[in-house]
ModelCIF file with pLDDT and N, C-alpha, C, O atoms, coordinates in Angstrom:
data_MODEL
#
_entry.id   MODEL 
#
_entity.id                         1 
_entity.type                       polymer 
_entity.pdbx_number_of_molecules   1 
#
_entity_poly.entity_id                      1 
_entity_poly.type                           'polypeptide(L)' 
_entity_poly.nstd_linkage                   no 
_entity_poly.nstd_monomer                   no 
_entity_poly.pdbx_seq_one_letter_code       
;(UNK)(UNK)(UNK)(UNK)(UNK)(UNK)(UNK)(UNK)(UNK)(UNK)(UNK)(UNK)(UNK)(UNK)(UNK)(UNK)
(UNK)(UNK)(UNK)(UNK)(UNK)(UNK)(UNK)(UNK)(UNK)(UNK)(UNK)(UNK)(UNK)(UNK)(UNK)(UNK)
(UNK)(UNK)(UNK)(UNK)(UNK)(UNK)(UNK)(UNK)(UNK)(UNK)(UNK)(UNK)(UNK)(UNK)(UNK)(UNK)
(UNK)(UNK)
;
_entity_poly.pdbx_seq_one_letter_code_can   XXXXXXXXXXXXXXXXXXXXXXXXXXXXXXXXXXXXXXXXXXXXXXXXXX 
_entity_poly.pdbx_strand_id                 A 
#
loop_
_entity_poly_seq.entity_id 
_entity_poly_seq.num 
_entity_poly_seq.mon_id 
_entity_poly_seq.hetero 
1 1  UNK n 
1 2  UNK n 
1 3  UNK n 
1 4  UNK n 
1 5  UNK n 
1 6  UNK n 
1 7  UNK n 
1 8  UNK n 
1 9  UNK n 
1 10 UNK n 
1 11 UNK n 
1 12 UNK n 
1 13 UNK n 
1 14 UNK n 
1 15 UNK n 
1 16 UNK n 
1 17 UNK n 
1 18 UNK n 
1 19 UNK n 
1 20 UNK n 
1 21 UNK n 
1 22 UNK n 
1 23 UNK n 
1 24 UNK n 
1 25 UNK n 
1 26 UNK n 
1 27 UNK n 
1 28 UNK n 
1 29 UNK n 
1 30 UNK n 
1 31 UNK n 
1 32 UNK n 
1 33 UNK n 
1 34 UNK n 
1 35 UNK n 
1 36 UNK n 
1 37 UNK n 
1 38 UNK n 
1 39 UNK n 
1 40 UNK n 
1 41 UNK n 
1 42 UNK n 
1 43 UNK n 
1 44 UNK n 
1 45 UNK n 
1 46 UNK n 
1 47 UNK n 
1 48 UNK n 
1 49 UNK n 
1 50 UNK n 
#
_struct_asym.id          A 
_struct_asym.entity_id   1 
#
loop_
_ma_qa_metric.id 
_ma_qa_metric.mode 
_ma_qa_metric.name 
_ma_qa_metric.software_group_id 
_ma_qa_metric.type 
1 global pLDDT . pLDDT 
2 local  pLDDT . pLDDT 
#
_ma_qa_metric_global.metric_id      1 
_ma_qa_metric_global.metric_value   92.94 
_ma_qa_metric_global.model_id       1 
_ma_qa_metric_global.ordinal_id     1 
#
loop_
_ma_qa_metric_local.label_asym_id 
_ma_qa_metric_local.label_comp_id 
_ma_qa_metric_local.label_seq_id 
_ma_qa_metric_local.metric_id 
_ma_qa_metric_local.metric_value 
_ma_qa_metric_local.model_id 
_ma_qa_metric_local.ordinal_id 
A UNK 1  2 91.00 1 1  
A UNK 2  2 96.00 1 2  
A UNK 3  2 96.00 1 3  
A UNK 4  2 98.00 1 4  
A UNK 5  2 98.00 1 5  
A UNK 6  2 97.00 1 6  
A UNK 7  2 98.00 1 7  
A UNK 8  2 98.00 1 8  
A UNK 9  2 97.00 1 9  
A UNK 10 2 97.00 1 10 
A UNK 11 2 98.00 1 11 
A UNK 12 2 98.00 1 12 
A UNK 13 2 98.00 1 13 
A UNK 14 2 98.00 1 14 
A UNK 15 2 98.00 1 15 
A UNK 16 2 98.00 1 16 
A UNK 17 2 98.00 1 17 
A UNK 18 2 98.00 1 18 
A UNK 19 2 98.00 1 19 
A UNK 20 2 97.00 1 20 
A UNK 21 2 97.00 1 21 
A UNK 22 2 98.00 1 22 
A UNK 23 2 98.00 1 23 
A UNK 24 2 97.00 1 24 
A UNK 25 2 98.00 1 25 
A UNK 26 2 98.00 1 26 
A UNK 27 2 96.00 1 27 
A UNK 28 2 95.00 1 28 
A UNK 29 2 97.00 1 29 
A UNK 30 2 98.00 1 30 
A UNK 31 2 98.00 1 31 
A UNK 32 2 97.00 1 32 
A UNK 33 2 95.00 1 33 
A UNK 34 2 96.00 1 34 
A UNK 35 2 97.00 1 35 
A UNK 36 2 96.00 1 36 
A UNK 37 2 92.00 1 37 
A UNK 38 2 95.00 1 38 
A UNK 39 2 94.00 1 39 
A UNK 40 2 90.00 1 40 
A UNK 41 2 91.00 1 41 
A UNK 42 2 92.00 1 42 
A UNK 43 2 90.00 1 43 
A UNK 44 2 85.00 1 44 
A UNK 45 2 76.00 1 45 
A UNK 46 2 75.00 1 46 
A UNK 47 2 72.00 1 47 
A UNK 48 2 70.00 1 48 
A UNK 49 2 68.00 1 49 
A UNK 50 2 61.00 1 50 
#
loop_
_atom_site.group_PDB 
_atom_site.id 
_atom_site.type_symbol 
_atom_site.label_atom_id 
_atom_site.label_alt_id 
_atom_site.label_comp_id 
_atom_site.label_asym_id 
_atom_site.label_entity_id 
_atom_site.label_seq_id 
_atom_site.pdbx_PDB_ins_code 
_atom_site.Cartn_x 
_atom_site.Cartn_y 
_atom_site.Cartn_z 
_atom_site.occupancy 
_atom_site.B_iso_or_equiv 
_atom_site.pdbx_formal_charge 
_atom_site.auth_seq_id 
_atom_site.auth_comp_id 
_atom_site.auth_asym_id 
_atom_site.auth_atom_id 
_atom_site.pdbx_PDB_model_num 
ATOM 1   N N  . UNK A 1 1  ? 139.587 217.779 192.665 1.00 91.00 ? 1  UNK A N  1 
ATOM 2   C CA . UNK A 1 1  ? 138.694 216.778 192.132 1.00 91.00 ? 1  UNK A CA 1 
ATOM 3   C C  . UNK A 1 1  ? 137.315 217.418 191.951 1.00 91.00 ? 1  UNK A C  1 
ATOM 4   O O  . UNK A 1 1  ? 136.785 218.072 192.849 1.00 91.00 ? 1  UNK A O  1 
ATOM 5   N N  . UNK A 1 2  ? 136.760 217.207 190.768 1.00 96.00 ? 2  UNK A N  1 
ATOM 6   C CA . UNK A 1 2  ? 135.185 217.248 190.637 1.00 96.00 ? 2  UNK A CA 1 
ATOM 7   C C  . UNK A 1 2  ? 133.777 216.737 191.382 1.00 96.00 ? 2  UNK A C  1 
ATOM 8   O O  . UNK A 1 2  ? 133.612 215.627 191.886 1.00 96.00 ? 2  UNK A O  1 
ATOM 9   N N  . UNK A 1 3  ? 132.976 217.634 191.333 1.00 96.00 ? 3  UNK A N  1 
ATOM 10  C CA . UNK A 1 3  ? 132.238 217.065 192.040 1.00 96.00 ? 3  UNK A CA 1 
ATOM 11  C C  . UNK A 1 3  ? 131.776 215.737 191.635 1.00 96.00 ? 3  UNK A C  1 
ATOM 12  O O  . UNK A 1 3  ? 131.224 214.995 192.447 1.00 96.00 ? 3  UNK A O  1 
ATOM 13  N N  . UNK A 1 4  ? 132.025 215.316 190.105 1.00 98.00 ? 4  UNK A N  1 
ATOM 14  C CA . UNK A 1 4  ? 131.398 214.036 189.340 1.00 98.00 ? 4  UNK A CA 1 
ATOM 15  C C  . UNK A 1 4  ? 132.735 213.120 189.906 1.00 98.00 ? 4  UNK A C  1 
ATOM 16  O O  . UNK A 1 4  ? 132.611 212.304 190.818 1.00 98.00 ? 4  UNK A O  1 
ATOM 17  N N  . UNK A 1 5  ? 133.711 213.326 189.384 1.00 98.00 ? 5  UNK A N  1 
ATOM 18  C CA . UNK A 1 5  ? 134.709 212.946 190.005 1.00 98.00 ? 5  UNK A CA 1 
ATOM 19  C C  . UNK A 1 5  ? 135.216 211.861 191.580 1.00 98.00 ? 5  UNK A C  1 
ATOM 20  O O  . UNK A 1 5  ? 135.808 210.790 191.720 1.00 98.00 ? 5  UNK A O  1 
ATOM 21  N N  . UNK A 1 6  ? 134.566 212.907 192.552 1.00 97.00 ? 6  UNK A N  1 
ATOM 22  C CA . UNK A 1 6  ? 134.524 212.911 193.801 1.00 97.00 ? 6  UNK A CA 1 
ATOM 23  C C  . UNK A 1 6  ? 133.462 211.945 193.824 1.00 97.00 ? 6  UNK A C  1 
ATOM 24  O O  . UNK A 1 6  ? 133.930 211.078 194.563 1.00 97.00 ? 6  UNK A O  1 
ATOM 25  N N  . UNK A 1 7  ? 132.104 211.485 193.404 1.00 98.00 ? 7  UNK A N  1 
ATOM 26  C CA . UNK A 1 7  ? 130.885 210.661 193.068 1.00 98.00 ? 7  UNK A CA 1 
ATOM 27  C C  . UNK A 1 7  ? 131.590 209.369 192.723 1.00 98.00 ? 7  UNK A C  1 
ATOM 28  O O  . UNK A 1 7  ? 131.547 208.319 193.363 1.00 98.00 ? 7  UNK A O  1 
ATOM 29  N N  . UNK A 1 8  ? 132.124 209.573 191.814 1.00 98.00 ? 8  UNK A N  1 
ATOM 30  C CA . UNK A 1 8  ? 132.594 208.666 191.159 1.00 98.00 ? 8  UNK A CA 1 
ATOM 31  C C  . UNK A 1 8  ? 133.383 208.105 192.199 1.00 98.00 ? 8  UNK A C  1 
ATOM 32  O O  . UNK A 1 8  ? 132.726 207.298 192.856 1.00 98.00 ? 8  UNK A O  1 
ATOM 33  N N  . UNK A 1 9  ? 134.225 208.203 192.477 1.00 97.00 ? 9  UNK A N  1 
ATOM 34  C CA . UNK A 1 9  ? 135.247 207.578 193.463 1.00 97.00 ? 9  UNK A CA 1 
ATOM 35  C C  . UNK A 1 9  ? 134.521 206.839 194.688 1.00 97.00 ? 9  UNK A C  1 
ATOM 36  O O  . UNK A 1 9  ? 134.789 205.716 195.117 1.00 97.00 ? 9  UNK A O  1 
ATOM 37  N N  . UNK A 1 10 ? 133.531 207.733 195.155 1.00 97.00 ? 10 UNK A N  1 
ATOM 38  C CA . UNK A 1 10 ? 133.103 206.996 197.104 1.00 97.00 ? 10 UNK A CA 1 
ATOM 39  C C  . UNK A 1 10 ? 132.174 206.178 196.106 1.00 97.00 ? 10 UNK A C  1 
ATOM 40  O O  . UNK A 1 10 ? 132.110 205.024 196.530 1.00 97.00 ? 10 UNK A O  1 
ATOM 41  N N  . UNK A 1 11 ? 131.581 206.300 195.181 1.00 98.00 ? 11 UNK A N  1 
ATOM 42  C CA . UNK A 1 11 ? 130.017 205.481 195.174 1.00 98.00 ? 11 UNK A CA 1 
ATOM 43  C C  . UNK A 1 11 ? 128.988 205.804 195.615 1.00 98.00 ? 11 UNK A C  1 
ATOM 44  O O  . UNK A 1 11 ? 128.041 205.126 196.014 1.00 98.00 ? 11 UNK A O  1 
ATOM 45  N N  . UNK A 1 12 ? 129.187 207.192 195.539 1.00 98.00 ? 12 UNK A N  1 
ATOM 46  C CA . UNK A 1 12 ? 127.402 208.390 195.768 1.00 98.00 ? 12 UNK A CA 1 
ATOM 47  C C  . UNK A 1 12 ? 127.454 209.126 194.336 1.00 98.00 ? 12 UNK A C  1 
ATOM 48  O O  . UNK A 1 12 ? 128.047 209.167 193.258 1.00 98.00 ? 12 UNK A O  1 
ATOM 49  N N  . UNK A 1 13 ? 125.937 209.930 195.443 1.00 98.00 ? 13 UNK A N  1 
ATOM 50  C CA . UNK A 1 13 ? 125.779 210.567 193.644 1.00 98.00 ? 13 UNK A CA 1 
ATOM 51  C C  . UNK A 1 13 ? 126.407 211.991 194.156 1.00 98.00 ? 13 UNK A C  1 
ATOM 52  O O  . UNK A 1 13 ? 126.745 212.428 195.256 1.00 98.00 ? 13 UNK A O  1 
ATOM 53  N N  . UNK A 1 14 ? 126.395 212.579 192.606 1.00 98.00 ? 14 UNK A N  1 
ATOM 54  C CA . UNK A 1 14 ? 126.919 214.057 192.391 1.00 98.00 ? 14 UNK A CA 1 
ATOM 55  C C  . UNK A 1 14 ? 126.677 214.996 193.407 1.00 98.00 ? 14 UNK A C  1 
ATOM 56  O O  . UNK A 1 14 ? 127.472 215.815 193.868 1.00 98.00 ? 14 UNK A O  1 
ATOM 57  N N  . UNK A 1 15 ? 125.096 214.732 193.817 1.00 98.00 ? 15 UNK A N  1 
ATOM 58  C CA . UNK A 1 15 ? 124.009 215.397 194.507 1.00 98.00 ? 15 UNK A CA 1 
ATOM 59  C C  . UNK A 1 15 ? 124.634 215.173 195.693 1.00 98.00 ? 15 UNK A C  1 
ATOM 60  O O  . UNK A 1 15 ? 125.407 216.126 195.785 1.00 98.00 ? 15 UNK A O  1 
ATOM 61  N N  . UNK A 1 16 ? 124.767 214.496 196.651 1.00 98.00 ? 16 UNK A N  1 
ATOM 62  C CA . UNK A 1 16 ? 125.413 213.950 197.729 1.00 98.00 ? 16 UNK A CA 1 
ATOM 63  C C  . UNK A 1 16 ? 126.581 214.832 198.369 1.00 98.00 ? 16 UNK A C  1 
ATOM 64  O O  . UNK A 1 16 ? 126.714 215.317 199.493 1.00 98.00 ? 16 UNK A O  1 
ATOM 65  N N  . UNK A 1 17 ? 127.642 214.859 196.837 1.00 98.00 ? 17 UNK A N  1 
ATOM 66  C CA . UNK A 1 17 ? 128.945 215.229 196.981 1.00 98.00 ? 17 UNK A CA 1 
ATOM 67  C C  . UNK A 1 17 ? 128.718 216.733 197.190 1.00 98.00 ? 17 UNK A C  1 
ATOM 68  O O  . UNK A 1 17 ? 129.370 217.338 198.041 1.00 98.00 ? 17 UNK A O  1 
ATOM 69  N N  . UNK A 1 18 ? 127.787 217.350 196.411 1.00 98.00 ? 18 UNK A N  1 
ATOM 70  C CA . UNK A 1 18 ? 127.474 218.731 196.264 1.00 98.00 ? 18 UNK A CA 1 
ATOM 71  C C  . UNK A 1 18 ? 127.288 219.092 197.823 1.00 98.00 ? 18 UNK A C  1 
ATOM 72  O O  . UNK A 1 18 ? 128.064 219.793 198.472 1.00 98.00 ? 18 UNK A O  1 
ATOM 73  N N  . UNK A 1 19 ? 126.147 218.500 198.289 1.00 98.00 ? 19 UNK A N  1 
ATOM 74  C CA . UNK A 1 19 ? 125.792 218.776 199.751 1.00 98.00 ? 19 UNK A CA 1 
ATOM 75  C C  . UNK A 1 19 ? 127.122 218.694 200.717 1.00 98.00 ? 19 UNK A C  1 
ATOM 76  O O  . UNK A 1 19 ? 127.122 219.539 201.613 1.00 98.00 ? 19 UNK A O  1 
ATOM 77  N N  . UNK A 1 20 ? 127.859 218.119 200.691 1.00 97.00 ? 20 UNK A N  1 
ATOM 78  C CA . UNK A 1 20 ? 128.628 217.303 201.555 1.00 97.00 ? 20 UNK A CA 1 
ATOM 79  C C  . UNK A 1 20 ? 129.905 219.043 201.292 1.00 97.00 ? 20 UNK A C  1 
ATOM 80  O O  . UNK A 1 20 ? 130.278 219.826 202.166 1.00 97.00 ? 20 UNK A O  1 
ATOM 81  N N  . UNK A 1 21 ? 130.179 219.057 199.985 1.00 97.00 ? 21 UNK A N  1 
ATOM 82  C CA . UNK A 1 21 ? 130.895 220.239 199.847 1.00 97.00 ? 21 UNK A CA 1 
ATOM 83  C C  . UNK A 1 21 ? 129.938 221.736 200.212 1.00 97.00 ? 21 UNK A C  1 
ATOM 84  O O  . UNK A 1 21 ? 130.471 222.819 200.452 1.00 97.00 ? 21 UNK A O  1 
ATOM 85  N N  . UNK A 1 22 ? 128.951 221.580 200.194 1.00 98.00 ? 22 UNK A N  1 
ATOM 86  C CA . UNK A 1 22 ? 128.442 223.114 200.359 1.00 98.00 ? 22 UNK A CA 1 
ATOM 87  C C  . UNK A 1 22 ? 128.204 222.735 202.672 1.00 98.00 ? 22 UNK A C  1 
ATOM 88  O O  . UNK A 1 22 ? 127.939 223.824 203.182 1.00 98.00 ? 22 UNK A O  1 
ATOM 89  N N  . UNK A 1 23 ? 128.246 221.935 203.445 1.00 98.00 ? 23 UNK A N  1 
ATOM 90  C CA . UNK A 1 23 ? 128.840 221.835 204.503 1.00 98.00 ? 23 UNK A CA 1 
ATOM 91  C C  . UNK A 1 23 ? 129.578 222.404 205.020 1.00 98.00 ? 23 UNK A C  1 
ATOM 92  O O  . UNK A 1 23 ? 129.583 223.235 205.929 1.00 98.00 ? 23 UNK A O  1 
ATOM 93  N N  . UNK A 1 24 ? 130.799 221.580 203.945 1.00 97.00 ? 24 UNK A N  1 
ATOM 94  C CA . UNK A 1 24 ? 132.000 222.035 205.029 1.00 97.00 ? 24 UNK A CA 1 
ATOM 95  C C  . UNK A 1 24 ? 132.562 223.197 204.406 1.00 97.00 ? 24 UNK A C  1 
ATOM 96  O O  . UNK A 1 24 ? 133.646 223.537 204.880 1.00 97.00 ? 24 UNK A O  1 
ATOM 97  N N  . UNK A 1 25 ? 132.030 224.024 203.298 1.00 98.00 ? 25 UNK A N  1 
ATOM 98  C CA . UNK A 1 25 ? 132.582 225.571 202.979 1.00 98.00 ? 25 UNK A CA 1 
ATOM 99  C C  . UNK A 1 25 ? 131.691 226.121 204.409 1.00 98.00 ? 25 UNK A C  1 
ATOM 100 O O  . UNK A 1 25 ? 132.168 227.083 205.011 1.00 98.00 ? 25 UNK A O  1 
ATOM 101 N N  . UNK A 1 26 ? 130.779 225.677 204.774 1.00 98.00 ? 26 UNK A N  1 
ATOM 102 C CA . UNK A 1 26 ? 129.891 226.831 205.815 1.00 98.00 ? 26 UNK A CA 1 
ATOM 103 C C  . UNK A 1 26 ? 130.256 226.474 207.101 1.00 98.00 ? 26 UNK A C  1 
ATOM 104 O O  . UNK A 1 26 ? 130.312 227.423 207.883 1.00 98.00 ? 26 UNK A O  1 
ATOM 105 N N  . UNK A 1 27 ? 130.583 225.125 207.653 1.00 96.00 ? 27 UNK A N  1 
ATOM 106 C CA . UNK A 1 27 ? 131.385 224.700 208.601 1.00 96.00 ? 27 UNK A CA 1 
ATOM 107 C C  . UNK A 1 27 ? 132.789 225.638 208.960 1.00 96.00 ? 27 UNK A C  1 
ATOM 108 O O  . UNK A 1 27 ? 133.069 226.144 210.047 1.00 96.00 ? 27 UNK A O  1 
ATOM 109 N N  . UNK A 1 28 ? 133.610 225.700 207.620 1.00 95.00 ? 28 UNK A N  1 
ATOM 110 C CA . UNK A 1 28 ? 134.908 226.207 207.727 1.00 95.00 ? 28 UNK A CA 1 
ATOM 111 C C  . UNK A 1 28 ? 134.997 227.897 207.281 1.00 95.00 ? 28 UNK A C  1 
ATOM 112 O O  . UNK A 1 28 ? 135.983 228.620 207.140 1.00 95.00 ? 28 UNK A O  1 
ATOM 113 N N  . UNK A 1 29 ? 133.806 228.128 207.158 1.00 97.00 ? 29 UNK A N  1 
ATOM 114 C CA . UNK A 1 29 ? 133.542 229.507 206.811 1.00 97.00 ? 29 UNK A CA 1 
ATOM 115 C C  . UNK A 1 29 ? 134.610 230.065 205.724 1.00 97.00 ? 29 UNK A C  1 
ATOM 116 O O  . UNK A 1 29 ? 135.160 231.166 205.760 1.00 97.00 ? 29 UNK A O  1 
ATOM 117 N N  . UNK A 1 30 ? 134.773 229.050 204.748 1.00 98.00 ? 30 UNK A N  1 
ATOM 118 C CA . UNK A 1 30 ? 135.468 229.126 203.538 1.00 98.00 ? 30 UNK A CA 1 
ATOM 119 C C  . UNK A 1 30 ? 134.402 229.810 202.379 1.00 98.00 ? 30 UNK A C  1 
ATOM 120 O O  . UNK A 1 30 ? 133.201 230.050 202.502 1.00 98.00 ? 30 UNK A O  1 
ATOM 121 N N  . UNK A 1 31 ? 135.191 230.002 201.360 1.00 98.00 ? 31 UNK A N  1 
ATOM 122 C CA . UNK A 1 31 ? 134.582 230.091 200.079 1.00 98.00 ? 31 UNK A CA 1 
ATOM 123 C C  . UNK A 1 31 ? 134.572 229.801 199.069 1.00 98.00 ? 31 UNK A C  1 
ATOM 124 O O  . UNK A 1 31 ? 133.889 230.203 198.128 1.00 98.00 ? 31 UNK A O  1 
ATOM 125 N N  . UNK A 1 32 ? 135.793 228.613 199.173 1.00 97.00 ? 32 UNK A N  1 
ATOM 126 C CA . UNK A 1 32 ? 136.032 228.197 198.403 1.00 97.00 ? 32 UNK A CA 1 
ATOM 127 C C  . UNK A 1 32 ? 136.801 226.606 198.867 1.00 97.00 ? 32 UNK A C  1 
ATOM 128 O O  . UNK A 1 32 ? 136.817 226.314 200.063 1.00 97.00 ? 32 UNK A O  1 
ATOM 129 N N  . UNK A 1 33 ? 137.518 225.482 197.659 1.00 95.00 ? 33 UNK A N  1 
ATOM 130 C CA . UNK A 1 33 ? 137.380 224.065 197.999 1.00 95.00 ? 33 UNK A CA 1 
ATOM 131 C C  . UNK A 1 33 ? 139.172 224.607 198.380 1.00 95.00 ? 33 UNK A C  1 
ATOM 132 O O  . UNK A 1 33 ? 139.793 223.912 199.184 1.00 95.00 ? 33 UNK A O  1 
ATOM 133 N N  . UNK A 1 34 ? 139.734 225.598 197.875 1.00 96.00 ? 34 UNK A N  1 
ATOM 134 C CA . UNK A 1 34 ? 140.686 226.106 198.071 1.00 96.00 ? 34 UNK A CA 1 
ATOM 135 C C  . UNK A 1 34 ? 141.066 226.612 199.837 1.00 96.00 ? 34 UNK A C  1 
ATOM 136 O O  . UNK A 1 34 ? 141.907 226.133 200.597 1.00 96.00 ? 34 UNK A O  1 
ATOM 137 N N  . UNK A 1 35 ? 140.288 227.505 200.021 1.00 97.00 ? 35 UNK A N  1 
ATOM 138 C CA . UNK A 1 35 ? 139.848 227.840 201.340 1.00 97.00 ? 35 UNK A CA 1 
ATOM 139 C C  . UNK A 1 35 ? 139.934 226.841 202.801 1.00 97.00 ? 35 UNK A C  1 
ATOM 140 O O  . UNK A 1 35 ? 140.487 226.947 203.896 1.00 97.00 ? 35 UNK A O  1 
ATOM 141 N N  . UNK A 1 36 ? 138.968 225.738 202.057 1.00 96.00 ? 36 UNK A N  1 
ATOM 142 C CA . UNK A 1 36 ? 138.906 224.551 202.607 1.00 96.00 ? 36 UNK A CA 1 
ATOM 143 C C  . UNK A 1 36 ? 140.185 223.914 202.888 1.00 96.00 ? 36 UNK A C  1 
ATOM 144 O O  . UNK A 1 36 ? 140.358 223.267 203.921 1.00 96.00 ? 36 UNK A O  1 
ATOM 145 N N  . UNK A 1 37 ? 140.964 224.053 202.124 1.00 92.00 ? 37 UNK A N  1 
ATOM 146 C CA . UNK A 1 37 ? 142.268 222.845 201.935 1.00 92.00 ? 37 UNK A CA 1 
ATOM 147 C C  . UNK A 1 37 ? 143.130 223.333 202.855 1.00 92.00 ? 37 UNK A C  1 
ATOM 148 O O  . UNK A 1 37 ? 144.008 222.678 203.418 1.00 92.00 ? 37 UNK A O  1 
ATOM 149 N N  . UNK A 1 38 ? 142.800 224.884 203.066 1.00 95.00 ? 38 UNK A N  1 
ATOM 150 C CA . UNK A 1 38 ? 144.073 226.003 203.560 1.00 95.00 ? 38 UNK A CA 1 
ATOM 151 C C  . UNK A 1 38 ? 143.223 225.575 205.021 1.00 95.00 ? 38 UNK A C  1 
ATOM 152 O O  . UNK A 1 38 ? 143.791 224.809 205.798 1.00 95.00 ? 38 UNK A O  1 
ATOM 153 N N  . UNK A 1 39 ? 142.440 225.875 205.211 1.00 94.00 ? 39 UNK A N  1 
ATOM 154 C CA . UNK A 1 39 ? 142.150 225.612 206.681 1.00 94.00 ? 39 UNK A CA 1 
ATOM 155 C C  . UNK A 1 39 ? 142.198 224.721 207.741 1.00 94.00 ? 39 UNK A C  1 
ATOM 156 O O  . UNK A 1 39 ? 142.295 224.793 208.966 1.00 94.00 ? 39 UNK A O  1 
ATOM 157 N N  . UNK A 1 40 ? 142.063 223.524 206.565 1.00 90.00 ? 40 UNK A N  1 
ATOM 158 C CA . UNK A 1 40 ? 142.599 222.082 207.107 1.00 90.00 ? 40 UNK A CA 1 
ATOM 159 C C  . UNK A 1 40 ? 143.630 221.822 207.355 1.00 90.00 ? 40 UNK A C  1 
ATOM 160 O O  . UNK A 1 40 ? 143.848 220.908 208.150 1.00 90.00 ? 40 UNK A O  1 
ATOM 161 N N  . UNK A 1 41 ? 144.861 222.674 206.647 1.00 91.00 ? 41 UNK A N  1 
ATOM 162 C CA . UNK A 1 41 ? 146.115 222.823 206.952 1.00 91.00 ? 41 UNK A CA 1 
ATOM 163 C C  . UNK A 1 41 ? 146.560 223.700 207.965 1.00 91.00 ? 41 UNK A C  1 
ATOM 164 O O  . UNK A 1 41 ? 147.654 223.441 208.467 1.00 91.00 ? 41 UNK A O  1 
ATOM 165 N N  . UNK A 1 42 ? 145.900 224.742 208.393 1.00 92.00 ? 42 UNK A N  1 
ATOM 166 C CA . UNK A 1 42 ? 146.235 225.104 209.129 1.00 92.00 ? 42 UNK A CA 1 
ATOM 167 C C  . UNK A 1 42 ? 145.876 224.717 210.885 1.00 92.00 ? 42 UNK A C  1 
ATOM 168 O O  . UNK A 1 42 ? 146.427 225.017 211.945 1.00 92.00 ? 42 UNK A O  1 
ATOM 169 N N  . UNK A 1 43 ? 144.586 223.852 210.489 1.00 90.00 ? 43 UNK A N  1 
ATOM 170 C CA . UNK A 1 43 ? 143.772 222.921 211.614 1.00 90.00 ? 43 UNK A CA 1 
ATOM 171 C C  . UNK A 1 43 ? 144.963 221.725 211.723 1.00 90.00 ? 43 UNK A C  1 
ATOM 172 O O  . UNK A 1 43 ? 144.598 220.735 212.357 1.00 90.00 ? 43 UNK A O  1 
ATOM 173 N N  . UNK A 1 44 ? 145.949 221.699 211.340 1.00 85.00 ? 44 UNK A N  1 
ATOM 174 C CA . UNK A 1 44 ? 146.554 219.983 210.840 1.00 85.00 ? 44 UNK A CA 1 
ATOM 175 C C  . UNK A 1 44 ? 145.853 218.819 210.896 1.00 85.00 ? 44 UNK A C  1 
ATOM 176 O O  . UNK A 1 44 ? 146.189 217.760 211.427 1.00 85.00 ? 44 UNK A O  1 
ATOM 177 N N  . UNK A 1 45 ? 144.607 219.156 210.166 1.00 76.00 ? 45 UNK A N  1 
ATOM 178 C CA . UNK A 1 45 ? 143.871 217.971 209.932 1.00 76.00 ? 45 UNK A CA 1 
ATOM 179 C C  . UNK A 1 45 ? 144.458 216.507 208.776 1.00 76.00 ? 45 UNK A C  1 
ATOM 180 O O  . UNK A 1 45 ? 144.722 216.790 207.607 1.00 76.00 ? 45 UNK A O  1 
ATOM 181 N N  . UNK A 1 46 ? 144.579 215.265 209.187 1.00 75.00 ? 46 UNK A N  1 
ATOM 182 C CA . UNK A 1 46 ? 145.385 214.932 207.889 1.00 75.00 ? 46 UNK A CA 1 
ATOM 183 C C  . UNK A 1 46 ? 144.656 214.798 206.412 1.00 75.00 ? 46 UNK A C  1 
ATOM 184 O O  . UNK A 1 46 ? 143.459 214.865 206.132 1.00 75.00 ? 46 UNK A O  1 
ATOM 185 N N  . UNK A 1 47 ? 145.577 214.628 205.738 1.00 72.00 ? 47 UNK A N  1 
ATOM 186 C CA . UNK A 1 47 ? 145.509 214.557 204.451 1.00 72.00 ? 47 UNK A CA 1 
ATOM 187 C C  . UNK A 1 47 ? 144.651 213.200 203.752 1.00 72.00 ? 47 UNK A C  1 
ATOM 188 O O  . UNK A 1 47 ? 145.423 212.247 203.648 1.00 72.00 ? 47 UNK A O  1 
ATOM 189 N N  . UNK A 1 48 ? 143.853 213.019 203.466 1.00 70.00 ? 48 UNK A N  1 
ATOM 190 C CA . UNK A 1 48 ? 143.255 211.711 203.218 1.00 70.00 ? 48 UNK A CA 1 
ATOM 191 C C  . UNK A 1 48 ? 143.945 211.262 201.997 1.00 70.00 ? 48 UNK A C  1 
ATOM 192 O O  . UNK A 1 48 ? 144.238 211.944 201.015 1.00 70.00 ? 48 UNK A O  1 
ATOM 193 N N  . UNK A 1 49 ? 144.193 209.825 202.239 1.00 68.00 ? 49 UNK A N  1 
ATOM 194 C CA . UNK A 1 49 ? 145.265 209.077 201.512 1.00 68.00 ? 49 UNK A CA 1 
ATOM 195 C C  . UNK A 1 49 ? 144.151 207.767 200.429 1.00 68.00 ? 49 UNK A C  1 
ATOM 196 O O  . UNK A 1 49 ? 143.620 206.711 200.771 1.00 68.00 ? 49 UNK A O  1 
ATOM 197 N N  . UNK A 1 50 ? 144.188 208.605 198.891 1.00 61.00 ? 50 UNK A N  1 
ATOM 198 C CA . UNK A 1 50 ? 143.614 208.078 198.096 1.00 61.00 ? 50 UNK A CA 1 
ATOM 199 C C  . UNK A 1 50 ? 143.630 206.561 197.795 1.00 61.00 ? 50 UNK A C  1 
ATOM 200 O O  . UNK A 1 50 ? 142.943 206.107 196.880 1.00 61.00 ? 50 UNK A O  1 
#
């Protein structure tokens, strides 16, 4: 999902979503939203259900 996308959906702005993603890449010491997804999987964090 896009960051406009991702805005779109909760009911924040772009700006918001941006912050919120540049977090948890530095949280998860990822580099990507890819990175992210893999780590959460390997954390078995669940899957958030759209």
């Amino acid at each position: 999902m896009s960051n406009k996308q991702a805005a779109r959906a909760l009911g924040i702005s772009v700006r918001t979503v941006t912050v919120h993603v540049s977090n948890l890449l530095r949280k998860t010491g990822s580099a990507s939203r890819t990175e992210a997804a893999l780590w959460a999987v390997r954390h078995r964090l669940p899957a958030r259900q759209g």
